[in-house]
N, CA, C and O atoms as a Tinker XYZ file with bonds, in Angstrom:
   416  protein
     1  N     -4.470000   32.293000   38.514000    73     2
     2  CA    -5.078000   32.333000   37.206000    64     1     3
     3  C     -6.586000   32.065000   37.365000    63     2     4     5
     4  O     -6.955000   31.031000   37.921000    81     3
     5  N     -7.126000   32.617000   37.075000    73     3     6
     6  CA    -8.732000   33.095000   36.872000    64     5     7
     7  C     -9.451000   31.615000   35.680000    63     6     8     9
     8  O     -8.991000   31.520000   34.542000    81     7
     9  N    -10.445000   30.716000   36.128000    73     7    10
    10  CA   -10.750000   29.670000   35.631000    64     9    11
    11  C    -12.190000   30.483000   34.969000    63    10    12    13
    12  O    -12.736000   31.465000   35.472000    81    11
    13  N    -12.682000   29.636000   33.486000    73    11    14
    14  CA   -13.677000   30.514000   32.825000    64    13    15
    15  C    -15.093000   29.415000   33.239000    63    14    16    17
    16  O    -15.171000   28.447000   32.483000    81    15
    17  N    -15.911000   29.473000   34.073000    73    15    18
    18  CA   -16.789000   28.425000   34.512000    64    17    19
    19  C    -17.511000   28.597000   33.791000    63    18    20    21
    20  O    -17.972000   27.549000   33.338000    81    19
    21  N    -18.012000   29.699000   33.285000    73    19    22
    22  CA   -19.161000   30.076000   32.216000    64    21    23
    23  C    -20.008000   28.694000   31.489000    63    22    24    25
    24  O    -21.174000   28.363000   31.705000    81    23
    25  N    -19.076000   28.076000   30.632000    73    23    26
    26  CA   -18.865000   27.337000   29.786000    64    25    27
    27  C    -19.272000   25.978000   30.416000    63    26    28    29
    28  O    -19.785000   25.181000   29.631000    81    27
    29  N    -19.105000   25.523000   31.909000    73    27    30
    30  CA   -19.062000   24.479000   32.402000    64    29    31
    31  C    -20.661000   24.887000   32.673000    63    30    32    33
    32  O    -21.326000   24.139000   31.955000    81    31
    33  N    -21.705000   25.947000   33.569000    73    31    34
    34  CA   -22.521000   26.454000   33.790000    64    33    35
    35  C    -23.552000   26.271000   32.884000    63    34    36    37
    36  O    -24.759000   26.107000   33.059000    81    35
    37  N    -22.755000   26.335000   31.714000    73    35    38
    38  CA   -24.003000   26.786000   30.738000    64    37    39
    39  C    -24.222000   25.302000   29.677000    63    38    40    41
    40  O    -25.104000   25.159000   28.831000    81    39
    41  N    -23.243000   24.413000   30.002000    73    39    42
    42  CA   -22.996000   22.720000   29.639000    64    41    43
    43  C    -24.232000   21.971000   30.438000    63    42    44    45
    44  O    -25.074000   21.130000   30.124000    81    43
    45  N    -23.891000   22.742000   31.684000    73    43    46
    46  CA   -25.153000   21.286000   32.691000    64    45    47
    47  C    -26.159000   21.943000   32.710000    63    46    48    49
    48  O    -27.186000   21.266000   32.768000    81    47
    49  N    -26.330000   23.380000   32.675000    73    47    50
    50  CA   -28.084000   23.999000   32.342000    64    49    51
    51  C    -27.991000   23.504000   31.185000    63    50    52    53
    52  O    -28.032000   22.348000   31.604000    81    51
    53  N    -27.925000   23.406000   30.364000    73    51    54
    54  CA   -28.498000   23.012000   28.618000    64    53    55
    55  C    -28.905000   21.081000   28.970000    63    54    56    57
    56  O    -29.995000   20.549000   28.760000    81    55
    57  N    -27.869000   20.519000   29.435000    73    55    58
    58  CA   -28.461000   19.252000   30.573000    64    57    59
    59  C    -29.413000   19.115000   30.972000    63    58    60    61
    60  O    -30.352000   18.484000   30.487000    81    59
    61  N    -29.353000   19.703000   31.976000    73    59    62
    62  CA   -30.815000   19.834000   32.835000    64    61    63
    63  C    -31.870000   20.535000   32.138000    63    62    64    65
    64  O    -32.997000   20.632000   32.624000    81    63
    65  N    -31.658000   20.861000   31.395000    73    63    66
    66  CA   -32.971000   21.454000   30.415000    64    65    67
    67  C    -33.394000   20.389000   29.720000    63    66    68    69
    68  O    -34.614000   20.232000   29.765000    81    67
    69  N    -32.807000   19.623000   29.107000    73    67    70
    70  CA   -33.523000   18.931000   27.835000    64    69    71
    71  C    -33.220000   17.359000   28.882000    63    70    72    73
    72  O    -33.418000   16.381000   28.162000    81    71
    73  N    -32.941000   17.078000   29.864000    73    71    74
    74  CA   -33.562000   16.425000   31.319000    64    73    75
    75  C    -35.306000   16.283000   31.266000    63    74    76    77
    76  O    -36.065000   15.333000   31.074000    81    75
    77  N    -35.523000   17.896000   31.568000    73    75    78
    78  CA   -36.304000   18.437000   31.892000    64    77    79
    79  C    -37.510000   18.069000   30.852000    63    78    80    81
    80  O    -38.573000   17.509000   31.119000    81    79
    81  N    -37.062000   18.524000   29.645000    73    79    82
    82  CA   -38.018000   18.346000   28.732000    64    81    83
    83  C    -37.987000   16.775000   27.747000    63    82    84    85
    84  O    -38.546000   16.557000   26.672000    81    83
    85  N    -37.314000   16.056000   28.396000    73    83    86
    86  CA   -37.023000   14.581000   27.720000    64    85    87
    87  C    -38.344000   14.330000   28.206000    63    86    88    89
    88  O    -38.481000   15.479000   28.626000    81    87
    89  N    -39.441000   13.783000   28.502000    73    87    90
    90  CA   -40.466000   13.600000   28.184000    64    89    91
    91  C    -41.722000   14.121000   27.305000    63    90    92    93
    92  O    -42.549000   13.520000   26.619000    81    91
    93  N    -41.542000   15.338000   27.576000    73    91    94
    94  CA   -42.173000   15.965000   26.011000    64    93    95
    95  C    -41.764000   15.767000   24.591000    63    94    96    97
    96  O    -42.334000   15.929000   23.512000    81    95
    97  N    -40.578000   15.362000   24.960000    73    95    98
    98  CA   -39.187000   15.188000   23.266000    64    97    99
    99  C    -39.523000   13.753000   23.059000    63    98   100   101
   100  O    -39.297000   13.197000   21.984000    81    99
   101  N    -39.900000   13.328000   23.773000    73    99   102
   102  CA   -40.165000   11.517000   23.392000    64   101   103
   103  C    -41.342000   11.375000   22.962000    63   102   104   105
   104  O    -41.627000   10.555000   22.089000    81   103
   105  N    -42.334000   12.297000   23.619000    73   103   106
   106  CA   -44.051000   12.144000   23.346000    64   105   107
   107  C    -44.010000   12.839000   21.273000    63   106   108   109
   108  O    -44.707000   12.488000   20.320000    81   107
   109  N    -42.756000   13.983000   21.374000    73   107   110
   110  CA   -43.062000   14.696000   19.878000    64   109   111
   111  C    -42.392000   13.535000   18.809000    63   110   112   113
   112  O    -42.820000   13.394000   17.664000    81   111
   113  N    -41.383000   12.814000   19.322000    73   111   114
   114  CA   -40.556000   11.561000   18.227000    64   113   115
   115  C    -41.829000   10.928000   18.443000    63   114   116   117
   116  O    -42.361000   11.100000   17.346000    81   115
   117  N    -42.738000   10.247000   19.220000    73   115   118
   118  CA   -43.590000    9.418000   19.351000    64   117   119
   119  C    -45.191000   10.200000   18.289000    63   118   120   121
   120  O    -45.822000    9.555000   17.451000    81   119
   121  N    -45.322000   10.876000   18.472000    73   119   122
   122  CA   -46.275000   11.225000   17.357000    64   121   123
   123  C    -46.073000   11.073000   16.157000    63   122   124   125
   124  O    -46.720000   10.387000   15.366000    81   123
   125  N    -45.083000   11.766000   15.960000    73   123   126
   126  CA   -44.210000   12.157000   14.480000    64   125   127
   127  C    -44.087000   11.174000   13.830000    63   126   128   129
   128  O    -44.421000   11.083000   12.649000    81   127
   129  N    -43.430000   10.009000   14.721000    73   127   130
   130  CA   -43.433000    8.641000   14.188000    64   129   131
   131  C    -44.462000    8.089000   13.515000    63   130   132   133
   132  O    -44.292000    7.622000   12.388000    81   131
   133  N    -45.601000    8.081000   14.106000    73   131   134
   134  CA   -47.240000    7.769000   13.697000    64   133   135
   135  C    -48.219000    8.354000   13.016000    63   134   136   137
   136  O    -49.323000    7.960000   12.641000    81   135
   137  N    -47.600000    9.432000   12.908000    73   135   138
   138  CA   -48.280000   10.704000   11.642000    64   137   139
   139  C    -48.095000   10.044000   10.454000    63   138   140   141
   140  O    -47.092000    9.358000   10.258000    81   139
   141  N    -49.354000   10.250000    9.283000    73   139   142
   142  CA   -48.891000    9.661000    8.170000    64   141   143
   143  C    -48.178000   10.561000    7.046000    63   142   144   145
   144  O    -47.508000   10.243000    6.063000    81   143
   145  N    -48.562000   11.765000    7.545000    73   143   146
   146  CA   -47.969000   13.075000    6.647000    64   145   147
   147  C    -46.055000   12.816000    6.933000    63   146   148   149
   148  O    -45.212000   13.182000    6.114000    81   147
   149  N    -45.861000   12.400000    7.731000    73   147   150
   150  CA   -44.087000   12.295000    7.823000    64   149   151
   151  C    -43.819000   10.994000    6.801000    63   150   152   153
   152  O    -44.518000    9.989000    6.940000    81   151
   153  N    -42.879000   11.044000    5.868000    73   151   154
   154  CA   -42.841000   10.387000    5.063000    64   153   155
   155  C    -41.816000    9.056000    5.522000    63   154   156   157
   156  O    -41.368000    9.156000    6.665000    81   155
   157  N    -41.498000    8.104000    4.919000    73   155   158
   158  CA   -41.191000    6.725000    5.465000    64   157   159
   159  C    -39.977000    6.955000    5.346000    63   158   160   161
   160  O    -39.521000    6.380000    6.335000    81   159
   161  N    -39.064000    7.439000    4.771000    73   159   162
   162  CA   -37.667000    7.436000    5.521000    64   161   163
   163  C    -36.797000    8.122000    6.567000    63   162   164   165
   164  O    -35.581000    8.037000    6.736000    81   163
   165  N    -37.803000    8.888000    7.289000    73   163   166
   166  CA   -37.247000    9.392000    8.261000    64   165   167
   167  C    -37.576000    8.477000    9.305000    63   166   168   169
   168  O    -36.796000    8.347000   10.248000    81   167
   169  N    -39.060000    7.570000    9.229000    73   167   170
   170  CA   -39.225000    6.394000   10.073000    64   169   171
   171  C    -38.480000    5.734000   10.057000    63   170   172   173
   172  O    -37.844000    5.466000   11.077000    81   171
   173  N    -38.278000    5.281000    9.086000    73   171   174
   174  CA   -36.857000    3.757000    8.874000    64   173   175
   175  C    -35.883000    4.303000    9.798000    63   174   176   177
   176  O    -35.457000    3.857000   10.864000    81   175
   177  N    -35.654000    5.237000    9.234000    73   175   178
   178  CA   -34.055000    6.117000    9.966000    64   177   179
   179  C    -34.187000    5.841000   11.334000    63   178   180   181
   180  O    -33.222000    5.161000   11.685000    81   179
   181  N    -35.197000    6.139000   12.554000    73   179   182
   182  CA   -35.329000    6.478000   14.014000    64   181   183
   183  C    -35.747000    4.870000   13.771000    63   182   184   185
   184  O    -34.683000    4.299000   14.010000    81   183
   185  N    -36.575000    3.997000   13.478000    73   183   186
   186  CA   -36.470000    2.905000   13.389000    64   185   187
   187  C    -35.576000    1.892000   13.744000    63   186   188   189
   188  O    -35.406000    1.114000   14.683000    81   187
   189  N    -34.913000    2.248000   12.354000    73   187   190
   190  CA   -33.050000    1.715000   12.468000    64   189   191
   191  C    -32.620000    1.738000   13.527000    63   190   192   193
   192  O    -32.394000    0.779000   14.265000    81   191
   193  N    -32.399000    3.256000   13.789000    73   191   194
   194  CA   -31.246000    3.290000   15.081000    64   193   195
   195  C    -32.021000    2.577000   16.197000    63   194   196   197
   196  O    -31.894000    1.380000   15.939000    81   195
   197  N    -32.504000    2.665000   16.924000    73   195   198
   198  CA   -33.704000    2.188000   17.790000    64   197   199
   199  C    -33.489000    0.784000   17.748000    63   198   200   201
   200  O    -33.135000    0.167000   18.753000    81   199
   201  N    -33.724000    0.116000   16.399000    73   199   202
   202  CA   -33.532000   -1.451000   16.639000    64   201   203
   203  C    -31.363000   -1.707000   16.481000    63   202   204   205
   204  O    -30.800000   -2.618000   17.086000    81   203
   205  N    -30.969000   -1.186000   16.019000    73   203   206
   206  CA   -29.228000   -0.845000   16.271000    64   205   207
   207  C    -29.289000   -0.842000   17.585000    63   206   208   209
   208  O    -28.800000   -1.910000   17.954000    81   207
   209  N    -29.743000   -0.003000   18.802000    73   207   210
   210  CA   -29.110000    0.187000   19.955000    64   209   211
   211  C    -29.615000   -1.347000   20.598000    63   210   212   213
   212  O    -28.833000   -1.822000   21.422000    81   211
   213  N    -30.831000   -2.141000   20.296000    73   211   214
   214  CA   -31.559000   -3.091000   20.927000    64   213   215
   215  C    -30.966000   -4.163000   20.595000    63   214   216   217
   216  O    -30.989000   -5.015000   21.483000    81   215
   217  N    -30.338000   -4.509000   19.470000    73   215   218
   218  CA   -29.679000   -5.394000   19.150000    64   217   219
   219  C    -28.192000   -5.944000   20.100000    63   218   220   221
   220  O    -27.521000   -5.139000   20.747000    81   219
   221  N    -27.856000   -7.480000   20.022000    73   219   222
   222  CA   -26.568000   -7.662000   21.003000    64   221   223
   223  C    -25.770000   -7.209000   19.958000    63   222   224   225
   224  O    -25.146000   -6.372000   20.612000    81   223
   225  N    -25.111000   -7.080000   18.348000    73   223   226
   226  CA   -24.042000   -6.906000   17.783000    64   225   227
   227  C    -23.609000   -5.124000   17.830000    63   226   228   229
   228  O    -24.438000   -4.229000   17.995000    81   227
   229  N    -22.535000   -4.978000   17.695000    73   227   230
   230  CA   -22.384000   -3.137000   17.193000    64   229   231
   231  C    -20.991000   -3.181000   16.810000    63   230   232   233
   232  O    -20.013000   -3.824000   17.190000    81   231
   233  N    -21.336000   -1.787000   15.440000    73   231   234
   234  CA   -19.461000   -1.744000   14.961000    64   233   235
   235  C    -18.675000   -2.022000   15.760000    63   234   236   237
   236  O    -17.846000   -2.925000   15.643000    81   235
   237  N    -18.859000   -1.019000   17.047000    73   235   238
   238  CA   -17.581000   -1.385000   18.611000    64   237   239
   239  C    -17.873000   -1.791000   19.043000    63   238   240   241
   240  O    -19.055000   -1.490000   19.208000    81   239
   241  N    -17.323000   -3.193000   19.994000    73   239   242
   242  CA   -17.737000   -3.832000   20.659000    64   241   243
   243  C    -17.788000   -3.389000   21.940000    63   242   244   245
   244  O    -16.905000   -2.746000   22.509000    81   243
   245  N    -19.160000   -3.847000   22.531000    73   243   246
   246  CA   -19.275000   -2.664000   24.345000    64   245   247
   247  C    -17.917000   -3.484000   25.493000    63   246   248   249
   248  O    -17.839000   -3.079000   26.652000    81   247
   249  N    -17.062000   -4.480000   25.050000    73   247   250
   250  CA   -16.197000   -5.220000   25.710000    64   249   251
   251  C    -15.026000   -4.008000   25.580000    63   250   252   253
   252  O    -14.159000   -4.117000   26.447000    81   251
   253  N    -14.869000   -3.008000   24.763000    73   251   254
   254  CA   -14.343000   -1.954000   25.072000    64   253   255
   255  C    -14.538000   -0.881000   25.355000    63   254   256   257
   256  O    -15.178000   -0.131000   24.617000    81   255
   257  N    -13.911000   -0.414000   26.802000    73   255   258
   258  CA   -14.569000    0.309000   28.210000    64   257   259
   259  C    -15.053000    1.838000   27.256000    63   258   260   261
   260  O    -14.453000    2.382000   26.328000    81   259
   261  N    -16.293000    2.194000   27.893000    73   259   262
   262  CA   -16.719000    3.618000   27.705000    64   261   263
   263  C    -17.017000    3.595000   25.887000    63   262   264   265
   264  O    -18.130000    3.535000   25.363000    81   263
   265  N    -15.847000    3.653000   25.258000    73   263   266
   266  CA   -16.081000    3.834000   23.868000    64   265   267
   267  C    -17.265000    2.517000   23.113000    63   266   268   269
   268  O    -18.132000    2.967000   22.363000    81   267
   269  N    -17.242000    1.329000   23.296000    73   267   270
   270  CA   -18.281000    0.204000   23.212000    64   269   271
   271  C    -19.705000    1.254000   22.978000    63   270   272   273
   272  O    -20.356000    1.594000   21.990000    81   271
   273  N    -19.778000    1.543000   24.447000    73   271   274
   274  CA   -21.176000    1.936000   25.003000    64   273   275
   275  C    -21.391000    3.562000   24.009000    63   274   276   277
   276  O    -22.482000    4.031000   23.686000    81   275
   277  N    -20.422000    3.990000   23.784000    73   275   278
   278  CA   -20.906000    5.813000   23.164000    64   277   279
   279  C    -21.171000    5.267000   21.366000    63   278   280   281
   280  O    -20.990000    6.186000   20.566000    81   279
   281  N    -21.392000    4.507000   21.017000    73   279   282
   282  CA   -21.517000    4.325000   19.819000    64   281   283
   283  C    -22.835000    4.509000   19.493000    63   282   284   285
   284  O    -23.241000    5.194000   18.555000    81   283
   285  N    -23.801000    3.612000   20.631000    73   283   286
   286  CA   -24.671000    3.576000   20.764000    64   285   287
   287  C    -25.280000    5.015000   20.780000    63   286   288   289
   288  O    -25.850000    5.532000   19.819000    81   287
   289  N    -25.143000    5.415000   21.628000    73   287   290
   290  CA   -25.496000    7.110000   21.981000    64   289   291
   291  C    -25.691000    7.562000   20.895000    63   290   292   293
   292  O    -26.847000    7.734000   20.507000    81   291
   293  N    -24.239000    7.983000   19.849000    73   291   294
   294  CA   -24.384000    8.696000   19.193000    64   293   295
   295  C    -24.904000    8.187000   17.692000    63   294   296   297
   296  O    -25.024000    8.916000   16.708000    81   295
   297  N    -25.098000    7.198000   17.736000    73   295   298
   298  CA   -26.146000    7.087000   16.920000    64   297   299
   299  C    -27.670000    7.203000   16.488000    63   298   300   301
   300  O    -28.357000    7.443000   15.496000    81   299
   301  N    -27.784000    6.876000   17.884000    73   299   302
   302  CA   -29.302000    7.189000   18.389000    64   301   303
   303  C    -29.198000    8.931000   18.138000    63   302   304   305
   304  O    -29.957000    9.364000   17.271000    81   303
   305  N    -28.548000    9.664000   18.655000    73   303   306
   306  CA   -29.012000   10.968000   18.776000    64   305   307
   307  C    -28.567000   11.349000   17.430000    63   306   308   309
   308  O    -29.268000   12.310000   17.111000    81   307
   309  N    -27.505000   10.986000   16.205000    73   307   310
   310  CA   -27.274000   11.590000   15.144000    64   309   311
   311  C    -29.022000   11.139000   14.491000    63   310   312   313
   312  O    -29.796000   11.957000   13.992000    81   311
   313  N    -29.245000    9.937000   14.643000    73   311   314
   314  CA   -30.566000    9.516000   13.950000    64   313   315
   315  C    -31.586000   10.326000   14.254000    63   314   316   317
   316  O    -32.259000   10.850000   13.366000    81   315
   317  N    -31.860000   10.557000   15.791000    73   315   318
   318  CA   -32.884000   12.024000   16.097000    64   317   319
   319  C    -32.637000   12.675000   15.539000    63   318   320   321
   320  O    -33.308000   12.760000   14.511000    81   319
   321  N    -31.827000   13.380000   15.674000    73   319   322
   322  CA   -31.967000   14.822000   15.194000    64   321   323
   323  C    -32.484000   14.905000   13.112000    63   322   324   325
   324  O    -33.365000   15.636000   12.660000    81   323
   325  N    -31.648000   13.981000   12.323000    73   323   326
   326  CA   -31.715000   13.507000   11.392000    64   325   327
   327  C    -33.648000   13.049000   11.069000    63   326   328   329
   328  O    -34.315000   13.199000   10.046000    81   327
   329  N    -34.075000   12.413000   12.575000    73   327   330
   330  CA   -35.650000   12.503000   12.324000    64   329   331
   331  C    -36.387000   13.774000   11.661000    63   330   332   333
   332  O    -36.957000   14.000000   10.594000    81   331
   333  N    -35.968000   14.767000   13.290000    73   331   334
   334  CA   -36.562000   15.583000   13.430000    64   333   335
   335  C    -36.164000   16.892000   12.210000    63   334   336   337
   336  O    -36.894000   17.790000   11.793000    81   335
   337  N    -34.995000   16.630000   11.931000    73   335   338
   338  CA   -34.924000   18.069000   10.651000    64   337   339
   339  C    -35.549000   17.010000    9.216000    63   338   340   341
   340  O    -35.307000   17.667000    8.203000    81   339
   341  N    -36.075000   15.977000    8.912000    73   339   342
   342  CA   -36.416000   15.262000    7.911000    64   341   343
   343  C    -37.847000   15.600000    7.710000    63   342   344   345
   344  O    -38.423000   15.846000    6.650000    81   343
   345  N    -38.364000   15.565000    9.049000    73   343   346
   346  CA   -40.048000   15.954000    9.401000    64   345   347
   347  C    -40.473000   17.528000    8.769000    63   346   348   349
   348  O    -40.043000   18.572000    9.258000    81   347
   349  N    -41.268000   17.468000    7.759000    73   347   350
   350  CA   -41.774000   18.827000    7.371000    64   349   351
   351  C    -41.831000   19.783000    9.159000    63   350   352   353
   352  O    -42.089000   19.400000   10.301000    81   351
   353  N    -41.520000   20.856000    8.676000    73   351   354
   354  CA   -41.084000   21.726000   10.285000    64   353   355
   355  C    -42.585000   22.161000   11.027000    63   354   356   357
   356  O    -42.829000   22.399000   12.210000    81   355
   357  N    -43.631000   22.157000    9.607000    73   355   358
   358  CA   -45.225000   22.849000   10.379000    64   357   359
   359  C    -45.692000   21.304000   10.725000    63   358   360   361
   360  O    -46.908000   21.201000   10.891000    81   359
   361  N    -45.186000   20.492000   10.816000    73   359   362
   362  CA   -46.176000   18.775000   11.306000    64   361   363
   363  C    -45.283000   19.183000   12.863000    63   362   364   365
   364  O    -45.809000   19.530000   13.921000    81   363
   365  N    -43.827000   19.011000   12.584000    73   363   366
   366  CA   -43.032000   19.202000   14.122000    64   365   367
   367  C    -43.817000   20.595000   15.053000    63   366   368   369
   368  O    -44.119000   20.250000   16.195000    81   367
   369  N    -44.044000   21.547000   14.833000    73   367   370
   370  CA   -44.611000   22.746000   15.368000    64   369   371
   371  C    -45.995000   22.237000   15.976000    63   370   372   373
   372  O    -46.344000   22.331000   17.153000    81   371
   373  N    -46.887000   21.537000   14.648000    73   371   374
   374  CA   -48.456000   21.598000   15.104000    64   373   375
   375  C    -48.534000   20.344000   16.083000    63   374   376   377
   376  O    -49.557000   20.158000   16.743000    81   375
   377  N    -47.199000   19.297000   16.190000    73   375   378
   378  CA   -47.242000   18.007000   17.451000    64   377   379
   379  C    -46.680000   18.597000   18.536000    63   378   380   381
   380  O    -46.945000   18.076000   19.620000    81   379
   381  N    -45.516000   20.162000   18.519000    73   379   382
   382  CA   -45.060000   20.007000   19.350000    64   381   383
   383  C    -46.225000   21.116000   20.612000    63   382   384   385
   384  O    -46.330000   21.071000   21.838000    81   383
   385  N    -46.725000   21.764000   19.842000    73   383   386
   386  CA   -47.670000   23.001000   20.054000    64   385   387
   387  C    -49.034000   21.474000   20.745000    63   386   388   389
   388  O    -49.409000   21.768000   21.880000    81   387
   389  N    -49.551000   20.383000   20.329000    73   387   390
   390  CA   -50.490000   19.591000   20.826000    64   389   391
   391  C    -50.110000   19.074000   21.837000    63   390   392   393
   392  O    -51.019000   18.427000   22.357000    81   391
   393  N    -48.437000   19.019000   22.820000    73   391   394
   394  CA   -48.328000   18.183000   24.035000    64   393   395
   395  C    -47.739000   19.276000   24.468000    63   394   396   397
   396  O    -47.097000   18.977000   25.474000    81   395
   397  N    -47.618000   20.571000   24.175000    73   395   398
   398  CA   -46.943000   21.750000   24.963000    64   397   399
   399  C    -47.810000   21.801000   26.321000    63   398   400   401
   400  O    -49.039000   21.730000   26.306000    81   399
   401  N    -47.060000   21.930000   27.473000    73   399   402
   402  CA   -47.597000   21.589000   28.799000    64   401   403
   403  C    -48.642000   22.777000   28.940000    63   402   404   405
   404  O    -48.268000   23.902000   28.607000    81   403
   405  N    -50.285000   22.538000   29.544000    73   403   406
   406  CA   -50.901000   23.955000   29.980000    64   405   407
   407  C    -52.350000   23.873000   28.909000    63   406   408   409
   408  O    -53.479000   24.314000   29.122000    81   407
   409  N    -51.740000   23.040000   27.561000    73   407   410
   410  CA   -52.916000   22.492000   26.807000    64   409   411
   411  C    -53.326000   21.516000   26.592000    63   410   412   413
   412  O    -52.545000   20.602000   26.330000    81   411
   413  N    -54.776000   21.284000   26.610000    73   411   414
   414  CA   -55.639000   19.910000   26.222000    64   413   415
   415  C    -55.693000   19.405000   25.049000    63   414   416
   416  O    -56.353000   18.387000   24.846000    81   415
């Protein structure tokens, strides 16, 4: 029987891509954050989560294996993304277009 790798291939390139570009993605949350044109509840929001993951308490406790620790995760990243579609899209474009690699 014929296994479909495609799917596994195209899981760890999409990985290694945003690997790749996790320092540019931190520099664009890091502007965005400090822009005054982004309005204050999308700050609170990346805020929040941010001080949630830093904190010792969480809904699950990390004393239970693997699941403890993914709470964290996915909060942090539901809260990104939740940043980044909150952010008017031409402020995200004109920060992400100012640290795009190649320009000063």
């Amino acid at each position: 029987m014929a296994r479909d790798t495609g799917s596994v291939w195209s899981a760890s390139s999409r990985v290694l891509e945003v690997l790749v570009h996790l320092p540019n993605l931190i520099r664009l949350y890091w502007r965005l954050l400090w822009d005054p044109r982004v309005s204050r509840w999308p700050k609170a929001l990346l805020v929040g989560a941010l001080v949630y993951v830093a904190l010792p308490f969480d809904l699950i406790p990390d004393a239970i294996p693997f699941v403890g620790e993914i709470d964290d995760v996915v909060i942090l990243l539901v809260a990104a993304r939740w940043f980044m579609q909150w952010c008017p899209p031409e402020l995200v474009r004109e920060h992400a277009q100012a640290i795009e690699p190649g320009r000063a």
